[in-house]
N, C-alpha and C positions, 0 to 999 in steps of 0.2 A: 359685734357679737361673734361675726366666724373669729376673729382674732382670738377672744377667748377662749373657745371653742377648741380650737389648734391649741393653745398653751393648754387646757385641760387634760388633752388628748395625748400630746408632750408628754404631761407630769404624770398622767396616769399609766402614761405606757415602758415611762422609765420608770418608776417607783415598783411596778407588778413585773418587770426584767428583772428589778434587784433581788424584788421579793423570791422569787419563782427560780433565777437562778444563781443567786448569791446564798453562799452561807456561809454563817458564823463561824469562825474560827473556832475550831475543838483546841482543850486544853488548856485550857484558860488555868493559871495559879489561884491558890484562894485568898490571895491580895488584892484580885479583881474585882471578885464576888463575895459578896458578905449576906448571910442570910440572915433576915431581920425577923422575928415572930412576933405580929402585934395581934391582940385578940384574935389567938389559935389560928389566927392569918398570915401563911407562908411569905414573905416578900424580898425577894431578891433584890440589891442595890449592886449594881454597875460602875466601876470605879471609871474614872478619865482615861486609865490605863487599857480600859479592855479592850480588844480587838474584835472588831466587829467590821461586816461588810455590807450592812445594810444603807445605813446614813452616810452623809458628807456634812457632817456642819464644820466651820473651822475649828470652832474652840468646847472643849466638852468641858465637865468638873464631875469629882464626887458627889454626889446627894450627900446628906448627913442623915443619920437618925433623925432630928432632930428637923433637918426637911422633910423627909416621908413624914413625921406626924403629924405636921401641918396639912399636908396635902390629903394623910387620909381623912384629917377633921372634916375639911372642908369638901372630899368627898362622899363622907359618908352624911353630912349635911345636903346636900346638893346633887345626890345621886339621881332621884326621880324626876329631880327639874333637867339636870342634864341631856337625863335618858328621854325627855318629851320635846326639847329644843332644838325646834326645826333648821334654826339657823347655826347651831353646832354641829349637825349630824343628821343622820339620812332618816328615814322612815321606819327602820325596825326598831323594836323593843327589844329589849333584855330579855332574858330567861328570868332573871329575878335583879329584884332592886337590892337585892339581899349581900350588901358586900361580904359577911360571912365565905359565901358559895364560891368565891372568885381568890386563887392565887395571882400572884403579884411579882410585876418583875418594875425596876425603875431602871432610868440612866439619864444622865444633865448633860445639856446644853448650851453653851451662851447664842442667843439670835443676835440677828444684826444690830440690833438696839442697845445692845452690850445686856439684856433682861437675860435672869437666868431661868432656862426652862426644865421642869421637870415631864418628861415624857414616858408616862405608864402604860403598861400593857396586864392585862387584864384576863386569865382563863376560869372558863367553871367548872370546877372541882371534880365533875363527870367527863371533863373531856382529856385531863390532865393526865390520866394513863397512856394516851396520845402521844405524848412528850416528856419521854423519860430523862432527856436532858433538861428540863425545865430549869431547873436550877444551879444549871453546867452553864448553858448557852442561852444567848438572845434570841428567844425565840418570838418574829413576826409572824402573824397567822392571817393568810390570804381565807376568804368564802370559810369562814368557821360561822358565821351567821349569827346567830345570838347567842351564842357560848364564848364569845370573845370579842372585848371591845380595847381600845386604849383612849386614851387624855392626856392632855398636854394641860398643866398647871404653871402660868407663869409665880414664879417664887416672890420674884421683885414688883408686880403689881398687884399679887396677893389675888388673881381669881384663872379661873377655866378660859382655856382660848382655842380646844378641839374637845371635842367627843365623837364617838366613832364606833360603830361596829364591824369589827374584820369579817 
C-alpha cells in the first residue's frame, strides 16, 4: 500500500511540475495543427510533428479525421456513463454532459502495447476566453474544475481507458 502510495505521489508530482512549469512551444506551423469543425464544434488535431513539453510517450502519430469521428461517436454516446464512473475518474461532475458546450483539442500516441491512443482534452465554451491560444497550442489545464476535463480513447480496442476532470 505505502509503495503505491510513493509511486502516486511520484506521478503526481512530476505530471503537476510539467503541468505548472512546462510550456508548449509557441509557434507552431499550420502543418501541426489542423482545425477540424464537427457539429459547430471547434477541434483541434495535433500532428506527431508538434512540439510540445508536456508528455514523454516514445512514439506519437497523427489523428485522422476519420479517428476523431469515431471517438467523438463514441463520446458523445458514452458521455454521462463516463462522467458517473467511478473507476475512470474522480468524484466531480461536468458542467454539462452537453458536448456542444466543450471545444476540443486531440494528439496520438502509441502505448507500450503498440495500442494507438487518442488523448482529448476538453474546455467549456465560457472558460475558453481564458485561452486565447487555444487553438495555437496544447493547452493542459491544471484545478479548472468542471469546466475542463480530458479522455483517453484507445483506437485499436475501440473503447475509454481515462476520464478525468482538470
Amino acid at each position: 500500500m505505502q509503495r503505491k502510495t510513493i509511486k502516486l505521489f511520484i506521478i503526481t508530482f512530476t505530471t503537476t511540475s510539467f503541468l505548472l512549469f512546462g510550456h508548449p512551444t509557441s509557434g507552431q506551423t499550420a502543418d501541426t495543427i489542423e482545425r477540424y469543425v464537427v457539429a459547430n464544434v471547434d477541434i483541434f488535431i495535433f500532428s506527431k510533428n508538434y512540439q510540445q513539453h508536456f508528455f514523454n510517450f516514445k512514439k506519437y502519430f497523427t489523428p485522422t479525421r476519420a479517428d476523431v469521428d469515431i471517438c467523438e461517436k463514441y463520446l458523445k454516446k458514452d458521455i454521462n456513463k463516463l462522467s458517473k464512473d467511478k473507476a475512470l475518474q474522480d468524484s466531480l461532475k461536468l458542467i454539462s454532459t452537453d458536448l456542444s458546450f466543450y471545444k476540443r483539442q486531440y494528439f496520438g500516441y502509441v502505448d507500450e502495447k503498440e495500442d494507438e491512443i487518442l488523448f482529448l482534452f476538453g474546455i467549456h465554451q465560457d472558460k475558453i476566453g481564458d485561452f486565447n491560444d487555444w487553438g495555437k497550442e496544447l493547452n493542459v489545464l491544471l484545478e479548472a474544475g468542471r469546466c475542463s476535463w480530458s479522455t483517453k480513447y484507445n483506437l485499436t480496442k475501440k473503447k475509454f481507458i481515462f476520464f478525468g476532470l482538470n
